[in-house]
BADREN-876267 format. One record per residue (C-alpha): residue in three letters; x, z, y. Coordinates in pm, whole numbers, padded with zeros to 5 digits, always signed. Layout:
% residues N
AlaXZY...
***
This chain:
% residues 559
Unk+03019+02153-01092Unk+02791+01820-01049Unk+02685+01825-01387Unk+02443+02163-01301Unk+02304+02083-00993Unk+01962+02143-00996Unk+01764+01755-00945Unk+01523+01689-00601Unk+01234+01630-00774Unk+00992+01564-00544Unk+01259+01651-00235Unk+01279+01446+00058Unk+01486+01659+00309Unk+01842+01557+00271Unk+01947+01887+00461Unk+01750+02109+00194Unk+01939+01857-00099Unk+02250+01871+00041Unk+02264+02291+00168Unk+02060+02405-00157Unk+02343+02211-00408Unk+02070+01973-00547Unk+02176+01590-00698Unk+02226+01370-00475Unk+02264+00996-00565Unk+02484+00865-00242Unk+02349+00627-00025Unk+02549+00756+00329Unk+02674+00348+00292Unk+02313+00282+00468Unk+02486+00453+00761Unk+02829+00215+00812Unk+02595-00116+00685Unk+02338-00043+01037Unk+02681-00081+01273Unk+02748-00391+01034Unk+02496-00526+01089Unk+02368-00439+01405Unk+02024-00435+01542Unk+01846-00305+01836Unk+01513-00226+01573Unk+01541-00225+01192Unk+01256-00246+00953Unk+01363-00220+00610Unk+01065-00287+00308Unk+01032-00115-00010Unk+00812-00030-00228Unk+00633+00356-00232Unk+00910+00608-00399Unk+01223+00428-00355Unk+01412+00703-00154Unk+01291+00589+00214Unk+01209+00912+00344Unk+01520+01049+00202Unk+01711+00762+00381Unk+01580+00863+00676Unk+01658+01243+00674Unk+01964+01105+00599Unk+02021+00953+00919Unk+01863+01212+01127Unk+02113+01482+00992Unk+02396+01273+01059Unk+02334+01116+01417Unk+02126+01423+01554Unk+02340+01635+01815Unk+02445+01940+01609Unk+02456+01766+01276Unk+02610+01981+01048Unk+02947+01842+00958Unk+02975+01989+00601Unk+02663+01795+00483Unk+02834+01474+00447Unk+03180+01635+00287Unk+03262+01447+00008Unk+03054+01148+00064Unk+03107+00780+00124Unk+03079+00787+00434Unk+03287+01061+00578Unk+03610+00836+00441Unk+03510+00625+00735Unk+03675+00910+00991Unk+03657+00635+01317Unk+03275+00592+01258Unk+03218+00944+01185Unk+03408+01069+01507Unk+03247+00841+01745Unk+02904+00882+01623Unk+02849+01181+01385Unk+02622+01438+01614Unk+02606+01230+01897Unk+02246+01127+01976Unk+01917+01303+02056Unk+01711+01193+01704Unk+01297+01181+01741Unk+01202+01163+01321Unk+00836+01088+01231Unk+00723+00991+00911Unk+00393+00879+00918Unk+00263+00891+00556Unk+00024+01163+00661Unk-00187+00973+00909Unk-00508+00942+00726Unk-00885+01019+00831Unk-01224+00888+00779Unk-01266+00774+01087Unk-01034+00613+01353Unk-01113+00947+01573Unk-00936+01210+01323Unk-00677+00980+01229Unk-00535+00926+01595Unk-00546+01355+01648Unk-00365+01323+01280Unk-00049+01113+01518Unk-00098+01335+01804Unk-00026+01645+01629Unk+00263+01496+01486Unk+00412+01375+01789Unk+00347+01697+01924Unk+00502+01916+01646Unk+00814+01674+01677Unk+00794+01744+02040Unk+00809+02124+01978Unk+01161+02070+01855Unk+01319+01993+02199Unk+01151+02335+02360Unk+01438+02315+02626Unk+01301+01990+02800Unk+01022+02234+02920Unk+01340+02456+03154Unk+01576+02174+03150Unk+01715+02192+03442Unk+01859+01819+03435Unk+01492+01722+03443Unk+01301+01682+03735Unk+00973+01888+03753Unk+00780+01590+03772Unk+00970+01485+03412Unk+00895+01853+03270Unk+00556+01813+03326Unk+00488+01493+03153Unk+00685+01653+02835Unk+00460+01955+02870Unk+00162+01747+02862Unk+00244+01582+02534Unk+00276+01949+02397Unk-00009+02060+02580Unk-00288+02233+02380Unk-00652+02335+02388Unk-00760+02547+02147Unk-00520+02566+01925Unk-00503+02214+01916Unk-00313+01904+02098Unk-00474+01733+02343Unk-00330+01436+02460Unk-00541+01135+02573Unk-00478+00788+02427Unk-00282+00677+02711Unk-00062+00957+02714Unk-00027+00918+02364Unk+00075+00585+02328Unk+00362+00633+02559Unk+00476+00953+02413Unk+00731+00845+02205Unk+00889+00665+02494Unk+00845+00916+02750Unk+00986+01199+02479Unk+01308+00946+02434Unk+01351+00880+02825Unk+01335+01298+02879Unk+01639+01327+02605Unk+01839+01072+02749Unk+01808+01221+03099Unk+01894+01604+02925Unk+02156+01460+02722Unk+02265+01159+02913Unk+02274+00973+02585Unk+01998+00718+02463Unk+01808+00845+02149Unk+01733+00737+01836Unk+01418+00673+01685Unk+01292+00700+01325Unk+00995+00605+01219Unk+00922+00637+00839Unk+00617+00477+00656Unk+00530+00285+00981Unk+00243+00109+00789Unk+00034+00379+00581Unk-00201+00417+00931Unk-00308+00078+00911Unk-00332+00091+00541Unk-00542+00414+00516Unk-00739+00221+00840Unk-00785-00058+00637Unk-00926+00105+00399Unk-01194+00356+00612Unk-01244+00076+00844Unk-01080+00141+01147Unk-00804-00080+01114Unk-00855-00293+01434Unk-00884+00005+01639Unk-00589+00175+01464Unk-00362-00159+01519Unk-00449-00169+01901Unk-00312+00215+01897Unk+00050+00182+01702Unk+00139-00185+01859Unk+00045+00000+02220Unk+00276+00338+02111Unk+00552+00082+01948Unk+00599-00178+02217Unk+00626+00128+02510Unk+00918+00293+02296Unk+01115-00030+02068Unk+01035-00315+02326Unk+01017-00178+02684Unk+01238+00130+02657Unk+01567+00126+02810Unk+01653+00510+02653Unk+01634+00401+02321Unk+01978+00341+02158Unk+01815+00191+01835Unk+01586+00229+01591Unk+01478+00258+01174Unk+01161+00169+01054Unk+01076+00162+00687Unk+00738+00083+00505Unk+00574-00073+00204Unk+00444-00395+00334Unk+00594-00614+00646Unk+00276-00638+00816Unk+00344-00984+01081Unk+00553-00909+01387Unk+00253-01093+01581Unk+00010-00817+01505Unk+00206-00486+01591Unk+00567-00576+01698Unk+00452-00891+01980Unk+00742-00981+02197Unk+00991-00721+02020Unk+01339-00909+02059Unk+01671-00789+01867Unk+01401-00678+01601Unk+01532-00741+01240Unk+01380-00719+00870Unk+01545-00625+00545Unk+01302-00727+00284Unk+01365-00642-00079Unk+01519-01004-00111Unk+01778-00951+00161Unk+02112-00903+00041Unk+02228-00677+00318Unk+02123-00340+00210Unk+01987-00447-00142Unk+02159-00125-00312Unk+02070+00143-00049Unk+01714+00215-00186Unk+01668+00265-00519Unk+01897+00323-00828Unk+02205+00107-00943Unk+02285+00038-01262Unk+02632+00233-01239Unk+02416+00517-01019Unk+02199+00547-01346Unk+02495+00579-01595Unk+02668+00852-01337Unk+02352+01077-01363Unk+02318+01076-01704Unk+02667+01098-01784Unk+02638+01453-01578Unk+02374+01556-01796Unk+02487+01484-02109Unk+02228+01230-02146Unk+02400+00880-02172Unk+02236+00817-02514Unk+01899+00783-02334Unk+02043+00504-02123Unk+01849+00212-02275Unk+01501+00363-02277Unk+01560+00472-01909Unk+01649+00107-01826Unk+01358-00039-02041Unk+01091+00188-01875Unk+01203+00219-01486Unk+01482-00079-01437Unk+01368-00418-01352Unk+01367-00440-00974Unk+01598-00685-00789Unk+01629-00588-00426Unk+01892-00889-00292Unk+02170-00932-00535Unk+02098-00545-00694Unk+01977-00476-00996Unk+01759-00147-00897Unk+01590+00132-01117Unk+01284+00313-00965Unk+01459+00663-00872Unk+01148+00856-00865Unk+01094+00766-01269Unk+01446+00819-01352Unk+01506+01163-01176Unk+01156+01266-01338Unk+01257+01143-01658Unk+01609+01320-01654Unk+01460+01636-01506Unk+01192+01627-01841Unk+01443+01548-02111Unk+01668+01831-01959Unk+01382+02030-02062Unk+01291+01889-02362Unk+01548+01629-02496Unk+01272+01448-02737Unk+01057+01379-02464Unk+00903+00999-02408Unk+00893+00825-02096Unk+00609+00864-01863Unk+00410+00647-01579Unk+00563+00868-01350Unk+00591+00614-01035Unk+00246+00468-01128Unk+00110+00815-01121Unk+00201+00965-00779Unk-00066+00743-00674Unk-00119+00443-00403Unk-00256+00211-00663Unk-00604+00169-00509Unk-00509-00143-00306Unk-00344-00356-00623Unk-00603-00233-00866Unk-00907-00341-00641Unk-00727-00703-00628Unk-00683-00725-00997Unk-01050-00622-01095Unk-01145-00863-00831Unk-00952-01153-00961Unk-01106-01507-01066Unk-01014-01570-01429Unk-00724-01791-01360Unk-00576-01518-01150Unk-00660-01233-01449Unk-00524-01523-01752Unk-00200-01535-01538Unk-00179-01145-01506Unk-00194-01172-01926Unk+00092-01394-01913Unk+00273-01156-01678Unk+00194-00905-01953Unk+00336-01075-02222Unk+00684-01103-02064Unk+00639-01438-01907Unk+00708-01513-01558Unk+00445-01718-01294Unk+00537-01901-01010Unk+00403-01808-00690Unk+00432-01902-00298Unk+00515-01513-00124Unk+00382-01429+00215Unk+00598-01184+00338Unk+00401-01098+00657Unk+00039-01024+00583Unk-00201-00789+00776Unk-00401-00596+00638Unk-00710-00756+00766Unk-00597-01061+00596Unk-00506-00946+00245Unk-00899-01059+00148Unk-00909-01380+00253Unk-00756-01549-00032Unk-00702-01402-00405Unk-00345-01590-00364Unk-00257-01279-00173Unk-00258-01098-00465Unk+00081-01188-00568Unk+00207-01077-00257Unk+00048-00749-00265Unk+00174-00718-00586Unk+00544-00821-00499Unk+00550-00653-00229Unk+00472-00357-00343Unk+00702-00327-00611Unk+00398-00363-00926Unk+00612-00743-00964Unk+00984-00830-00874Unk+01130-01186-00891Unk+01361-01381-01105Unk+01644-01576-00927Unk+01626-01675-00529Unk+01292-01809-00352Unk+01299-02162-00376Unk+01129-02275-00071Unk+00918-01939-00041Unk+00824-01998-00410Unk+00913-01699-00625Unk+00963-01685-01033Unk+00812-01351-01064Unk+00759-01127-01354Unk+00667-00736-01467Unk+01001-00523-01391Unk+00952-00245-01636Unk+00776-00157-01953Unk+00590+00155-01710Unk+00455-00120-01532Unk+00333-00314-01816Unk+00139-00063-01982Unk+00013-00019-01664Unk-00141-00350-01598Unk-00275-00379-01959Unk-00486-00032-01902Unk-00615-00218-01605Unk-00666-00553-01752Unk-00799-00402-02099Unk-01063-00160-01882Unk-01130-00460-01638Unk-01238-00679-01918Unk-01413-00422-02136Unk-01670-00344-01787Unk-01694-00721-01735Unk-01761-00776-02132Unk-02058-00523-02115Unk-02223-00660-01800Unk-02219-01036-01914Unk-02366-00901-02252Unk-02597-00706-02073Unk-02740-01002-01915Unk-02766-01158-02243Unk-02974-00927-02421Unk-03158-00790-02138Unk-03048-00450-02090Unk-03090-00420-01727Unk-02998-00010-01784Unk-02637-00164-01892Unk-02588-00396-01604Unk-02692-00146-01397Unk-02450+00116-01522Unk-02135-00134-01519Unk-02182-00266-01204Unk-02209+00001-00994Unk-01927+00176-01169Unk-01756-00140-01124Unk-01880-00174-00718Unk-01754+00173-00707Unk-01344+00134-00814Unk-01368-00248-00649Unk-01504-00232-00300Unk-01486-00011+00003Unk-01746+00103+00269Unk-01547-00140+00525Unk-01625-00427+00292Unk-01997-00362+00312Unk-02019-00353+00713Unk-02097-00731+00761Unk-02400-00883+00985Unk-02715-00858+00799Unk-02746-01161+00648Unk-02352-01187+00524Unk-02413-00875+00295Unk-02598-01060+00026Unk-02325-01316+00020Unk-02088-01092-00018Unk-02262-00891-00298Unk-02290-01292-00457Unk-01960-01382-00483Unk-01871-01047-00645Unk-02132-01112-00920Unk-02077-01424-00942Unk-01738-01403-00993Unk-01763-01172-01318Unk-02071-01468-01467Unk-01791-01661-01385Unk-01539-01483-01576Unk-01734-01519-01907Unk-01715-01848-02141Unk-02022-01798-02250Unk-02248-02007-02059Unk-02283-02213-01802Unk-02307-02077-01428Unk-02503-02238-01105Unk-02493-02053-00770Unk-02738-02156-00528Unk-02867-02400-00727Unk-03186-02592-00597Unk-03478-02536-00873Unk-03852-02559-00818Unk-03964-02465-00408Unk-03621-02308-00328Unk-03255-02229-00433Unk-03217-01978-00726Unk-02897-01739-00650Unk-02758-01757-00970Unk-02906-01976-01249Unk-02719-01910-01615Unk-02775-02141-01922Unk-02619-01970-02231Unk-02492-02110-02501Unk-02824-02082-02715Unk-03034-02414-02632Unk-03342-02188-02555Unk-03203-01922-02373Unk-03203-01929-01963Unk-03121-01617-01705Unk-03228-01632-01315Unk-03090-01392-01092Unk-03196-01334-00709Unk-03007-01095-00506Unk-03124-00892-00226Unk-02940-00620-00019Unk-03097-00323+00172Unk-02978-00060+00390Unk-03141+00209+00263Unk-03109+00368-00144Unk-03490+00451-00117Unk-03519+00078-00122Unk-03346-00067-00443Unk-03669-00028-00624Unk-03905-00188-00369Unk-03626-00505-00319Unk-03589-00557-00710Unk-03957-00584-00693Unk-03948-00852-00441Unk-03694-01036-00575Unk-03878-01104-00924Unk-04194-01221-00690Unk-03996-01465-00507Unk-03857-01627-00903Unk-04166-01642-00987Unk-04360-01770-00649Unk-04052-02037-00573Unk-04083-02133-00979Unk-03699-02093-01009Unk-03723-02104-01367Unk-03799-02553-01350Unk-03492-02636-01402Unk-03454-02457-01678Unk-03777-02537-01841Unk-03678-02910-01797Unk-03380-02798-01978Unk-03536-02708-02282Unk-03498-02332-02228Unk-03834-02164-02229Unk-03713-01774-02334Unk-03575-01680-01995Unk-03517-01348-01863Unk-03515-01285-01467Unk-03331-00996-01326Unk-03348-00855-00972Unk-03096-00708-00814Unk-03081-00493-00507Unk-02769-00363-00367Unk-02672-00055-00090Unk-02333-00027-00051Unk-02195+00075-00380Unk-02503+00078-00568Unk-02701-00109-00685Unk-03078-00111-00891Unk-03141-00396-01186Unk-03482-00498-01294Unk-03539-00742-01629Unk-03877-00927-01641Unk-03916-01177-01929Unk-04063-01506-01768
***
């Protein structure tokens, strides 16, 4: 009976689900709603851990030729019999999902794609002998299975028109066009982003996605799924028929995710309905189109721990499978009005907030605005009513993401706290310690890899932006005092107190010490401490800073 299946935690293979009598949640609607609602290319967006890859498998086991029949007894949508009999096990199916593309460098994340293509290759062996192939078309699929010791070895070219050269080999086999799915389309750039690749990695997928969604005549449609929308201009240029289902769309809205009634179902099979309301105060909150949606990684979690313990609390489950390191370096990064409307957020009130639903990566830093669409976007905030002229009413879905944001925020602000203090009271040892701890969580590598003499500015505006966030004084950046312009001049709220700080950068950790050095000269030789001796102030503490990367070396010198 349904009430003892076992529950797919952490199961993604609707096959496995389906054959090994685990709970499934139906969502087989998705398949009737893409003949709805037709579209040459679909990219749907939703947040990590909203059934996506499950969706997919989905798909794949019901279009792929020899689809098992049995999987989708009992279902919604085999009491669509028309649909079912024309299209049920009808189409060669190429599946990727590309959450595993990842690498340090641009180099082992494209072999990271080519092995995948190539393993998804493996599974049409026959195209090798196919005898509905011409020899010339059996050696190009050879070649994207080809390997040298032990490993794949396709070039770039060949690579980027693999997928459309695998789909044009099945149609000619088959003589039917195939179907491509591509799952977590955007976790190369993001991981590129974030190594610093990312314009090298872009080139690569809009080159391998234009050859087989926009200029393939085999290909008889396709799903795409993903956290963000990055812009059609960057990867999907000139793609016509191409269609997005955001998380505001109504067309799909309950297809990823848990409804309400969905919820009620799966507890009800457990014996757990009393456990209703805490499952809908921790991991309900989401509004995907007209759907009220529950996070169905926290709630099968949740169910599959009070099954074995019926006393147990909720857990951060979502928040804990990881992916946070993107939001959490644009919160720690915020300006103060940014962080006191995160606070609001907190306390159950809603913010209003222009969305930009088509970022790229390589744009997410140019304005902290673009935090609330990372944040939206990515499921950490959902709205409240429609868009009003792209403007969105958004709030905190769930109390898991709430205690989530005030860890942040109260860890955030306890770092900050110590490093303004620090400055205050001289403890360069303090600064030092906070700072780099706080370079290290905040910034990556990538960010560090400006020209020369952008580096310091960069390293400014980060320091500068935690003086900033403290009420306790007054802050002047590049601020024009005796021969030259002080970096950062600070005039606390004691009458007699000032604080200069000069900044350098260096390439090299051996020479923090040496820089630090250098900057006090140059405070002291440029007399950047006038100003504040016609101030009043004479008790004034300088501090040099030097910065590599994500370190950095302070040095106090009372003027």
């Amino acid at each position: 009976m349904a009430e003892w299946k076992k529950l797919p935690v952490g199961l993604e293979n609707f096959q496995e689900i389906e054959k090994s009598g685990f709970y499934y949640v139906d969502k087989t609607k998705l398949i009737e709603q893409l003949f709805e609602n037709w579209s040459k290319v679909n990219l749907f967006t939703r947040p990590r851990r909203f059934g996506k890859t499950l969706n997919m498998s989905m798909l794949k086991s019901f279009f792929e030729i020899g689809a098992d029949r049995t999987l989708f007894d009992g279902l919604y949508i085999s009491r669509n019999q028309k649909l079912c009999e024309e299209y049920m096990g009808k189409y060669p199916v190429i599946f990727l999902s590309l959450k595993g593309i990842d690498g340090l460098s641009f180099e082992a994340a494209k072999y990271r794609l080519t092995e995948l293509i190539g393993v998804e290759a493996e599974r049409f062996a026959f195209l090798a002998d196919s005898e509905k192939l011409t020899e010339n078309e059996r050696s190009k699929y050879r070649a994207i299975i080809h390997l040298v010791n032990g490993k794949y070895s396709m070039d770039e070219d060949m690579l980027v028109s693999s997928l459309q050269t695998l789909s044009q080999l099945l149609c000619r086999h088959y003589g039917q066009k195939a179907i491509i799915l591509i799952d977590e389309y955007d976790v190369p750039l993001d991981k590129a982003f974030q190594h610093g690749y990312y314009k090298e990695m872009v080139s690569l997928i809009r080159g391998l996605f234009g050859q087989a969604l926009k200029t393939n005549d085999d290909l008889q449609f396709a799903v795409l799924t993903g956290c963000l929308r990055v812009s059609k201009e960057s990867i999907f240029t000139g793609l016509n028929n191409f269609k997005v289902y955001a998380a505001d769309d109504v067309r799909y809205d309950e297809e990823f995710g848990f409804t309400n009634e969905e919820v009620k179902k799966l507890l009800a099979n457990y014996n757990l309905q009393e456990h209703f309301e805490k499952v809908k105060e921790w991991y309900d909150g989401y509004h995907f189109g007209d759907a009220d949606i529950y996070c169905p990684w926290d709630v099968i979690n949740y169910v599959d721990d009070l099954l074995s313990d019926p006393n147990v609390q909720p857990k951060s489950y979502w928040i804990n499978s990881s992916g946070n390191d993107l939001v959490k370096r644009f919160i720690e990064q915020a300006d103060i009005t940014t962080k006191d409307e995160i606070e609001q957020l907190i306390a159950g009130n809603a913010v209003e907030k222009r969305i930009r639903s088509d970022l790229t990566y390589d744009e997410i830093d140019n304005s902290i605005d673009n935090i609330w669409s990372v944040l939206f976007t990515t499921g950490y905030l959902t709205r409240l009513g429609k868009a009003d002229n792209g403007v969105y009413k958004l709030i905190i879905p769930n109390q898991e993401i709430r205690e989530w944001f005030n860890q942040i925020v109260a860890n955030n602000r306890a770092s900050i706290d110590k490093i303004n203090q620090g400055f205050l009271e001289g403890k360069a040892e303090t600064i030092q310690r906070e700072l780099t701890m706080f370079l290290g969580e905040t910034i990556r590598v990538f960010d560090t890899k400006a020209r020369n003499e952008e580096k310091e500015i960069f390293y400014h505006d980060i320091l500068l932006g935690i003086l900033k966030n403290y009420p306790g004084w007054v802050v002047k950046s590049n601020r024009e005092s005796g021969d030259g312009f002080a970096d950062i001049l600070l005039k606390p709220k004691n009458p007699d107190a000032g604080i200069i700080v000069e900044l350098k950068d260096v390439r090299s950790l051996h020479d923090l010490d040496q820089a630090c050095e250098r900057a006090l000269e140059q405070i002291k030789d440029r007399r950047y401490d006038t100003e504040l001796r016609e101030d009043g102030r004479n008790d004034i503490l300088a501090y040099g800073i030097a910065f590599c990367r994500k370190r950095c070396k302070v040095v106090v010198e009372k003027l």
